[in-house]
N, C-alpha and C positions, 0 to 999 in steps of 0.2 A: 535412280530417280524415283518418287514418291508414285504409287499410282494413286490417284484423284478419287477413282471409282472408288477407295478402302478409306479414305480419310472417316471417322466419326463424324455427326454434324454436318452434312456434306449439305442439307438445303440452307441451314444456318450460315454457313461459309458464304453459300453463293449471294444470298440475300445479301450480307453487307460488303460483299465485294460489289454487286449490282451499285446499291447506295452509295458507296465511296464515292466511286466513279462520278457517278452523279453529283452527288456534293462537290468535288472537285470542279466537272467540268460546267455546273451552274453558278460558278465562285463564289461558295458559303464559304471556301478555306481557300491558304494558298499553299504551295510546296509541299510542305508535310503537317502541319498546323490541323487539329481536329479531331474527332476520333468517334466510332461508332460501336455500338454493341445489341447484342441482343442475349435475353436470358435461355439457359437452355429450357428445353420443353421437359425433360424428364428427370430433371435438376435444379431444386428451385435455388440451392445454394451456390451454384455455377453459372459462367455465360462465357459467348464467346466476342472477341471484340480484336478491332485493328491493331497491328504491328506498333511499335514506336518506329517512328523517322523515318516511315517507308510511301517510298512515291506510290499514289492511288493509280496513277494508270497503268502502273508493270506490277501492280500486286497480284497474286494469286490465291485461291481459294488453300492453300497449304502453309499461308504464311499467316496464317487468323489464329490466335491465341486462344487455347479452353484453359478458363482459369476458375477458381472459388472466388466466394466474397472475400474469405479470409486473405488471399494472394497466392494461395496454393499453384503451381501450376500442369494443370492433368494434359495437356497438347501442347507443344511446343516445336515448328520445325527449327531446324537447326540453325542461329542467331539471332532468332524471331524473340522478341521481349515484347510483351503486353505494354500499351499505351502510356506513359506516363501520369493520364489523369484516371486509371484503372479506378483508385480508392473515389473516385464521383461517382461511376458507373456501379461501383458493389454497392454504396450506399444507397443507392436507390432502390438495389434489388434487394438490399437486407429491408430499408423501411418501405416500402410502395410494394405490396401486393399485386398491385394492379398494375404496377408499370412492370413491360416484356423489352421495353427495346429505348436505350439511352442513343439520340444525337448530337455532339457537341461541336459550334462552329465558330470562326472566325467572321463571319460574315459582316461588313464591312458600317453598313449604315447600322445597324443593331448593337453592334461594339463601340460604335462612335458615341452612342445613348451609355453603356457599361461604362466608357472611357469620362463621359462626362456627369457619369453617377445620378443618371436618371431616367426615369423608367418608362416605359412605352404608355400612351394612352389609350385606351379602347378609343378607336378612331372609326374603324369599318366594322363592317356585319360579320366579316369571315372572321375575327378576334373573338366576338362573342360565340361562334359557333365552333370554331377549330383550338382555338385558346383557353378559354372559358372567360375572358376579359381581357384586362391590360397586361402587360407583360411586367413582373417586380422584380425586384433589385436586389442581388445577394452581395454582404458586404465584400470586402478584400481580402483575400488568404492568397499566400503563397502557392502557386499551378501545383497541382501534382500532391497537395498535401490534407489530410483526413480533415482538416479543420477548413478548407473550402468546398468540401463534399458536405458536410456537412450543413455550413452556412446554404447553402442552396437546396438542399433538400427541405431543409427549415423554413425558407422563403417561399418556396413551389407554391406549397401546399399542394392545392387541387387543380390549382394551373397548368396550363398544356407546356410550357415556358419559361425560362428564366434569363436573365442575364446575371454576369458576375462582374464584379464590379473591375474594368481595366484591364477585363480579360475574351470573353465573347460570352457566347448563347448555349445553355441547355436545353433539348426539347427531350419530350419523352410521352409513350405512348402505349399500348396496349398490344401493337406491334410497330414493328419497323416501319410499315409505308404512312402510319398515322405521326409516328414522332417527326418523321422527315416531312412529312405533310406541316406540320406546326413549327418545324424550324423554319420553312421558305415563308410563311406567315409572317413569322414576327420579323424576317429581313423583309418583308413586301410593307409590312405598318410603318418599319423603321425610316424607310427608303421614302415612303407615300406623305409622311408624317412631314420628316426635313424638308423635302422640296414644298407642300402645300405654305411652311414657314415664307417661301418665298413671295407667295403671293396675298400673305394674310395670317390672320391669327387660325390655327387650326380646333378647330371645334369635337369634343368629345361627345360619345354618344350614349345613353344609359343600354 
């Protein structure tokens, strides 16, 4: 058995085992849907990021992927394969300097806005301060593939945010607790947005 105490990365590990969890049991994802990462600290070409297909609440800090931008992989335990949307997560760390930590989620009212190819409004004060505004729209590429990493990195810009178009939400941050801080954002504007529909035209705010 692995001991815990030797793994490399060991507060890296924990941090996005803590956030999985969380993201799971706040229902930004469901089953195994989503995935998180953070860049290493003494690696600006490397990061570590969640399992492919592996349930958040029986994951362990042993089963978290160290891999390059390239796809390289330097940690691996034994059947652990890196995320499928790995090449979103490297492109951010090749182009954004300043982004430490990728959150991508399912989150349900926020994907509904993806699914129907339109983009969040700056609606609340927490957008303008957590977000940097409204949330944009990155076009359609196939999950998993260099040309939807892409498309969204392109869109970001200097947004805290993104959606992809018919697939969910990028958040990204400087660290982990600020990315995941601006994913549960844009599912709060998404969420806040749709229902006020109910009772009225929703009004944007500069």
């Amino acid at each position: 058995m692995k001991d815990h105490n030797h793994m490399k990365y060991q507060s890296e590990r924990e941090t996005i085992i803590r956030y999985a969890k969380l993201m799971y049991t706040e229902h930004l994802v469901s089953a195994t849907s989503g995935n998180i990462s953070v860049r290493l600290k003494d690696r600006e070409d490397a990061f570590a990021i969640t399992p492919s297909s592996e349930n958040y609440m029986s994951m362990t800090e042993d089963r978290i992927v160290i891999m390059t931008t390239d796809g390289e992989i330097l940690e691996a335990a034994e059947g652990a394969k890196p995320s499928s949307e790995w090449r979103l997560h490297a492109e951010f760390y090749r182009s954004k300097e300043e982004v430490n930590a990728v959150v991508h989620t399912h989150s349900v009212y926020a994907t509904a806005f993806a699914v129907a190819h339109k983009t969040i409004p700056q609606i609340l004060i927490e957008m303008k301060v957590f977000l940097k505004g409204g949330v944009p729209l990155a076009p359609y590429a196939p999950n998993g593939s260099l040309e939807l990493a892409r498309n969204t990195v392109s869109v970001i810009g200097d947004k805290g945010a993104c959606l992809m178009e018919n697939h969910g939400v990028v958040a990204v941050g400087e660290n982990l607790e600020k990315a995941y801080t601006r994913a549960t954002y844009t599912e709060e504007a998404a969420k806040i947005y749709i229902l006020s529909k109910t009772l009225g035209t929703p009004f944007e705010i500069e």
